[in-house]
C-alpha positions as CSV (number, residue, x, y, z in Angstrom):
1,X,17.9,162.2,74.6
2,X,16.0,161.5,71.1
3,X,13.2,164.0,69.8
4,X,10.7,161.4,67.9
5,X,11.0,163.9,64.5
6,X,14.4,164.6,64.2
7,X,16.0,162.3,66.2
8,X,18.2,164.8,67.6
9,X,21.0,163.0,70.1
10,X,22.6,165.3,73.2
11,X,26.3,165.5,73.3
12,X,26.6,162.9,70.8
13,X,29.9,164.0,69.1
14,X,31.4,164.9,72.6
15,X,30.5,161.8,74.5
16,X,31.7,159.5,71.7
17,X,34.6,161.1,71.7
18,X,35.2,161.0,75.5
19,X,34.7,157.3,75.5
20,X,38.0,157.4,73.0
21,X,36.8,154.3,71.2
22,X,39.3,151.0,70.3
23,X,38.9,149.6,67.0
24,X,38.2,146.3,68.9
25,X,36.8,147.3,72.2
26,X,33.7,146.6,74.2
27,X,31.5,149.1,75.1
28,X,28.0,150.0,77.0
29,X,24.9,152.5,75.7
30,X,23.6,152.1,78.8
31,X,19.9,154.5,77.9
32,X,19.9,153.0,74.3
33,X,16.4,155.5,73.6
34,X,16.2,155.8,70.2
35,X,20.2,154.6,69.4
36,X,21.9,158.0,68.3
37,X,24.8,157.4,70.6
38,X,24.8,153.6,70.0
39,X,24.9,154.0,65.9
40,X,28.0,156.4,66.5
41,X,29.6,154.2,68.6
42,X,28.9,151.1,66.2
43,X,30.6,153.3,63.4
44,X,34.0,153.5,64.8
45,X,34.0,150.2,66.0
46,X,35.7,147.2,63.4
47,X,34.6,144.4,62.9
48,X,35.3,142.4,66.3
49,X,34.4,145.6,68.5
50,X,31.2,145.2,70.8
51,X,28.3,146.9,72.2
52,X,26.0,146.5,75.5
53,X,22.8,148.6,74.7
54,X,20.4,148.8,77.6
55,X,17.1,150.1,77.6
56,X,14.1,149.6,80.2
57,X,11.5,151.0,77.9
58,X,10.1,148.5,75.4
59,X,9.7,150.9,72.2
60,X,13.3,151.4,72.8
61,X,13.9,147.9,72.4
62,X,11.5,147.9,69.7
63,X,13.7,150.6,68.2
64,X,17.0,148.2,68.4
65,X,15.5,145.8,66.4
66,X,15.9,148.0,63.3
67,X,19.8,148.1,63.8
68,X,20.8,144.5,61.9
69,X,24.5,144.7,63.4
70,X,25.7,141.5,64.9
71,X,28.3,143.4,67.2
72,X,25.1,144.7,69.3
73,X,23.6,143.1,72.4
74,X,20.4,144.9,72.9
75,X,19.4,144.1,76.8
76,X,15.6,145.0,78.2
77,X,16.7,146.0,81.5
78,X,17.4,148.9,83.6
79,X,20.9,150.8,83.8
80,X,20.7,149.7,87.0
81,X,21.1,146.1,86.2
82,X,24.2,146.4,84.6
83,X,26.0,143.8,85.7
84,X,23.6,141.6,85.6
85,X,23.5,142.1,81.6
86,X,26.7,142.1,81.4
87,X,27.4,138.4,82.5
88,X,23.8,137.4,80.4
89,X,25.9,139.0,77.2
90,X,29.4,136.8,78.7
91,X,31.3,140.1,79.5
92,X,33.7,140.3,81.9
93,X,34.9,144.0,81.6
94,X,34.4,147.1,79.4
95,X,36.7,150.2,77.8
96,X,33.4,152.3,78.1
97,X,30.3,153.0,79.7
98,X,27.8,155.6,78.4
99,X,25.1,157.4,80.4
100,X,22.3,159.3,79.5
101,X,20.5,160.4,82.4
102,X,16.4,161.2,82.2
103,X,13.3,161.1,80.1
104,X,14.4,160.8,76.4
105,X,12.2,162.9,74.2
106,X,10.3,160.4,72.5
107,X,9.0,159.4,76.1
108,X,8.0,163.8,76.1
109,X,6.8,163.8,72.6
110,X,4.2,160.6,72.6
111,X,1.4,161.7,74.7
112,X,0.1,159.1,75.6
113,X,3.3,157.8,77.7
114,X,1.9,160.4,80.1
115,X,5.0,162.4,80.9
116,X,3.8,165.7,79.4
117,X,1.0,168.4,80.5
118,X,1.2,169.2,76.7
119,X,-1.6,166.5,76.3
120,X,-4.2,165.2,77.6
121,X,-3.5,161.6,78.2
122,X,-3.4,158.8,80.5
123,X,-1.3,159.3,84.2
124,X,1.2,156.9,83.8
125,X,4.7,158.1,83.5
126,X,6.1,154.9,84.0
127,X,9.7,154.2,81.7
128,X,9.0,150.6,81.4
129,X,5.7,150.5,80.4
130,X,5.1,146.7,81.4
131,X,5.7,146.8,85.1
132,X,5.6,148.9,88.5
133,X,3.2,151.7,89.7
134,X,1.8,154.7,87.5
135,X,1.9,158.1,88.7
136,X,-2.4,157.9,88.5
137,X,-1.9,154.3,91.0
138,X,0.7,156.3,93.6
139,X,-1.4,159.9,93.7
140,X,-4.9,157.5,94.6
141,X,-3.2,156.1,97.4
142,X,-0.1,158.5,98.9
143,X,-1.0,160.4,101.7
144,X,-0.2,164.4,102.1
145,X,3.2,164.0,103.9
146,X,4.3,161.2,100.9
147,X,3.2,163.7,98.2
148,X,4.8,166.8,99.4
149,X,7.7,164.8,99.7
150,X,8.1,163.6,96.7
151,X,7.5,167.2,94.8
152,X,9.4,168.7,97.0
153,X,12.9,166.8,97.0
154,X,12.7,165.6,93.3
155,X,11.1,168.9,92.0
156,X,12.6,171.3,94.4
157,X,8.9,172.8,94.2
158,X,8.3,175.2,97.5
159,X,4.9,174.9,97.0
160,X,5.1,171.0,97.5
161,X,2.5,170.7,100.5
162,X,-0.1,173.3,98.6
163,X,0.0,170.8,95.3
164,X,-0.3,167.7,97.3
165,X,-3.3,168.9,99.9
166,X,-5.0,170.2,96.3
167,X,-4.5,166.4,95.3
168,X,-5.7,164.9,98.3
169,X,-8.9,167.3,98.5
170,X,-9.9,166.5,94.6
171,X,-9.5,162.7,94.4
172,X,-12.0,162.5,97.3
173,X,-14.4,163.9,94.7
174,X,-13.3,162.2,91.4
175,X,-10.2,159.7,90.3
176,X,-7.0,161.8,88.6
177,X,-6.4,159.7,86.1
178,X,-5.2,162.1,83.1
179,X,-2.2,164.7,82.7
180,X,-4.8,167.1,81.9
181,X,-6.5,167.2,85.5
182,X,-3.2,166.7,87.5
183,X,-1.4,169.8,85.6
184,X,-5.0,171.8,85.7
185,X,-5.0,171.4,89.7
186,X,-1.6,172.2,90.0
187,X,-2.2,175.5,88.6
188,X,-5.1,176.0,90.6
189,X,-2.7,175.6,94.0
190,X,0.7,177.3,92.6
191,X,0.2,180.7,93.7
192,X,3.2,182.5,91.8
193,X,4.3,181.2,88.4
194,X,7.7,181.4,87.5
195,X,8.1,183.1,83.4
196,X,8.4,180.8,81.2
197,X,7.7,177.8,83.3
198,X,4.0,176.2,83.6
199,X,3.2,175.9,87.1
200,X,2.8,171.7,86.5
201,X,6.6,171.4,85.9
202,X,7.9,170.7,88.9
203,X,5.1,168.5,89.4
204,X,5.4,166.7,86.7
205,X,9.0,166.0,86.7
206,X,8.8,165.3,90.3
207,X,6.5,162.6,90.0
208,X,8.4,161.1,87.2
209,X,11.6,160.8,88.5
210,X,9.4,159.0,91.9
211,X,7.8,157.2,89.9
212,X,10.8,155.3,87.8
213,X,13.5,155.9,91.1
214,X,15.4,157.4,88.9
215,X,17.8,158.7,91.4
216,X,18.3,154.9,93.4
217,X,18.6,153.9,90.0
218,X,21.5,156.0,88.9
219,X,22.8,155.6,92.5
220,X,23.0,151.8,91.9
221,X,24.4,151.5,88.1
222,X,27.8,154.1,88.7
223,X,29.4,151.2,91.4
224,X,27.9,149.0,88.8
225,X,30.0,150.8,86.0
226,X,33.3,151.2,87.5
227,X,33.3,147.6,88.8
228,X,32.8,146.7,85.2
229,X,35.5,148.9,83.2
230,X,38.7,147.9,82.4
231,X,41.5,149.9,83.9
232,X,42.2,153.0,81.3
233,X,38.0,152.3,80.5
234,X,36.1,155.9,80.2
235,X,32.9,156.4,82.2
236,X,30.6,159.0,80.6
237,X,27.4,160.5,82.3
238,X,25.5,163.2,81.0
239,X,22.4,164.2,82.7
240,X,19.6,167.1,82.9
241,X,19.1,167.8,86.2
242,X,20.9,169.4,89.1
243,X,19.7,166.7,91.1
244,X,21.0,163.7,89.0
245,X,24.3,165.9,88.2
246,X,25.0,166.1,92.2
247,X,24.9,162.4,92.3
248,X,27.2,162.0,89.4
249,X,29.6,164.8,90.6
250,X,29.7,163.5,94.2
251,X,30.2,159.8,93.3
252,X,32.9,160.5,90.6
253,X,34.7,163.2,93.1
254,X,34.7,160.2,95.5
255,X,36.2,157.6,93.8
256,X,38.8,159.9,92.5
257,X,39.8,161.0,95.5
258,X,42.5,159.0,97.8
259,X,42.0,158.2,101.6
260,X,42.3,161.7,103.2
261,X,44.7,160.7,106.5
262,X,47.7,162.8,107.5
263,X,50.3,162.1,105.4
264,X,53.2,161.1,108.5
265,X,50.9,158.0,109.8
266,X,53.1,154.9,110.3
267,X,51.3,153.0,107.0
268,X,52.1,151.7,103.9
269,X,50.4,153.1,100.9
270,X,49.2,150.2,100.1
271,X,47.3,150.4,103.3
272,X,45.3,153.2,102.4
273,X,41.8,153.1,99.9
274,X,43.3,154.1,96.5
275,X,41.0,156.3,94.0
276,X,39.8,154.0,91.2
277,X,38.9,157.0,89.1
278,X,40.3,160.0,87.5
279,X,38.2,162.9,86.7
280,X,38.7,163.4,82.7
281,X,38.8,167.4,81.6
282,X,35.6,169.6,83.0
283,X,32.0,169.2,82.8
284,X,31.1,169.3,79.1
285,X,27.8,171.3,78.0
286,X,26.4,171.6,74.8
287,X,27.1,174.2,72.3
288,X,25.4,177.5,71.9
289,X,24.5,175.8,67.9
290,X,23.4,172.6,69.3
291,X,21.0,174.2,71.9
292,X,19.3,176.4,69.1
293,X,18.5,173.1,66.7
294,X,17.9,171.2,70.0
295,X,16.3,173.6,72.6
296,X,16.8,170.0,75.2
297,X,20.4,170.2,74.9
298,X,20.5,173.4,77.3
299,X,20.3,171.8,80.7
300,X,22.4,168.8,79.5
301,X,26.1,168.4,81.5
302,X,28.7,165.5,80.8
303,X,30.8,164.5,83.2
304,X,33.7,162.1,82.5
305,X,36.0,160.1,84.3
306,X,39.0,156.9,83.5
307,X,39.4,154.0,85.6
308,X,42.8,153.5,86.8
309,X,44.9,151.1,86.3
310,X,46.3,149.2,89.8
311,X,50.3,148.5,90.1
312,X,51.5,145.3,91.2
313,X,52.4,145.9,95.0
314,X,55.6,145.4,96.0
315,X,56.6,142.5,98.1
316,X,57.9,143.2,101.6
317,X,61.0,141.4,102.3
C-alpha cells in the first residue's frame, strides 16, 4: 500500500525479510501497486534471481514499465490468477509469494478512481479499470435485500438496511452516479456517527470490496500460492481488514494443521492429510514510527507461513 506523494510501502522491511530472499531465487509481488515491495525484493536478488509482479489495475502496470530490470515479469492479471501467470512466465515453482491485501493508496488518493468520499468524482471503484461492473452500474440495479447485504457483511455496517432503502428511495428520483451523492445519502440515513469515522466508511469500503470480490479473490489465490512454492518457500500476506485477516488466519491455521483423528487408529501416517504449512513467528504489525509517517500502516497485519518440505515414504515390505 503506496501513498501517490511519498510512495510510502507497508511492512516493506518486515515482509522482505520474512520472504528470506536467495541470491538466485524466484519470487512473486503478487499486488505490484506502485512496486515498493517489488524494488526491495529486486535489490537482494543477483543476477539470475526472478520476479512475478502481478497487478490488475493498469496504472500499476503502467507504473512497472518504469522499472528497466530484465529479472521482472510484470503480469496484468489478478492475484487470483496466479497460476495462470505463472505458467505464461514458464515457472514451475517459487521460494516466495507476497501479498498485499486491499486498496493501495494511489487507488484512495486519485479521485477520480472513485474509491474516496474525499472527492467528488465518478462511482466507479472498480481495481481494474478496463473491465466488470462499477459501484454506480450495481447500486442502479441491486435490489434492497442485495444492498444491505453487501454493506452489511463486507462493511460490518448495522445500519446496512437504513443505507440501502435510502439508495433505493433516491435513485427513483435521480441516477447516483458520483461519490459525492452516495456518501451525502449515507449520512442522511446513519443515525449515530462513530468519532472519527464519517458515516460513508463502511459504505464505501463495503461496496468496494463487492465490487472487485476481493474476498473470493483472496480466497482463490492462497491454494493458488501454496501449490506454487517450493518446499521451505515463504508465503507472506499482509492485509487491512479484519475480514480479509480471518481469511488469511483461517486458511494458513488449516494447512498447518495435521488431520485431527485419535492418535491409536489402526493407520499409517502416511494415511493421514499432512499440513503443507508451517505458521512462521506471530502476526507482524507495523511499528509505532512507521504508523506516524504512514497513518495507513495502523490496521496493517502480516501473517507468514513456510511450505514444508514432504519425506520420501517408506516402502512397506
Amino acid at each position: 500500500m503506496t501513498s501517490s506523494a511519498q510512495h510510502l510501502t507497508v511492512l516493506l522491511k518486515e515482509a522482505v525479510e520474512a520472504l528470506e530472499i536467495k541470491s538466485s531465487g524466484v519470487y512473486v509481488d503478487g499486488t505490484f501497486g506502485r512496486g515498493g515491495h517489488s524494488r526491495a525484493v529486486l535489490e537482494r536478488l543477483g543476477p539470475n534471481g526472478r520476479l512475478l509482479a502481478l497487478d490488475r489495475d493498469p496504472q500499476a502496470v503502467a507504473a512497472a514499465k518504469g522499472i528497466n530490470d530484465q529479472r521482472l515479469v510484470m503480469a496484468h492479471r489478478s492475484f487470483a490468477e496466479l497460476t495462470e501467470a505463472a505458467r505464461e512466465a514458464g515457472i514451475d515453482a517459487v521460494d516466495g509469494v507476497l501479498l498485499d491485501i486491499g486498496v493501495s493508496s494511489p487507488q484512495i488518493d486519485e479521485g477520480e478512481r472513485g474509491f474516496s468520499f474525499r472527492f467528488d468524482a465518478p462511482l466507479d471503484m472498480r481495481m481494474d479499470t478496463t473491465q466488470g461492473e462499477t459501484a454506480a452500474s450495481f447500486l442502479a440495479v441491486a435490489d434492497i435485500k442485495q444492498i444491505t447485504e453487501v454493506i452489511r457483511d463486507y462493511g460490518e455496517e448495522r445500519f446496512a438496511f437504513q443505507i440501502a432503502k435510502k439508495i433505493v428511495a433516491t435513485r427513483s428520483e435521480r441516477p447516483i452516479t458520483t461519490t459525492g451523492q452516495l456518501a451525502a445519502l449515507v449520512r442522511e440515513a446513519v443515525r449515530t456517527r462513530e468519532p472519527g469515522q464519517d458515516p460513508a466508511t463502511r459504505t464505501f469500503q463495503a461496496l468496494r470490496i463487492h465490487v472487485n470480490q476481493e474476498l473470493e479473490q483472496l480466497a482463490l489465490v492462497l491454494p493458488q500460492a501454496v501449490d506454487l512454492l517450493a518446499p521451505g518457500g515463504r508465503l507472506a500476506v499482509i492485509s487491512f481488514h479484519s475480514l480479509e485477516d480471518r481469511i488469511v488466519k483461517r486458511f494458513i491455521r488449516e494447512q498447518a494443521s495435521a488431520d485431527n483423528l485419535p492418535k491409536n487408529l489402526p493407520l499409517r501416517s502416511v494415511d493421514l492429510p499432512q499440513p503443507r504449512l508451517r505458521l512462521v513467528g506471530k502476526p507482524v504489525r507495523a511499528s509505532a514510527s512507521e504508523i506516524e509517517v504512514n497513518p495507513r500502516a495502523r490496521s496493517a497485519v502480516m501473517r507468514v507461513a513456510e511450505k514444508i518440505g514432504r519425506e520420501p515414504v517408506p516402502e512397506v515390505a
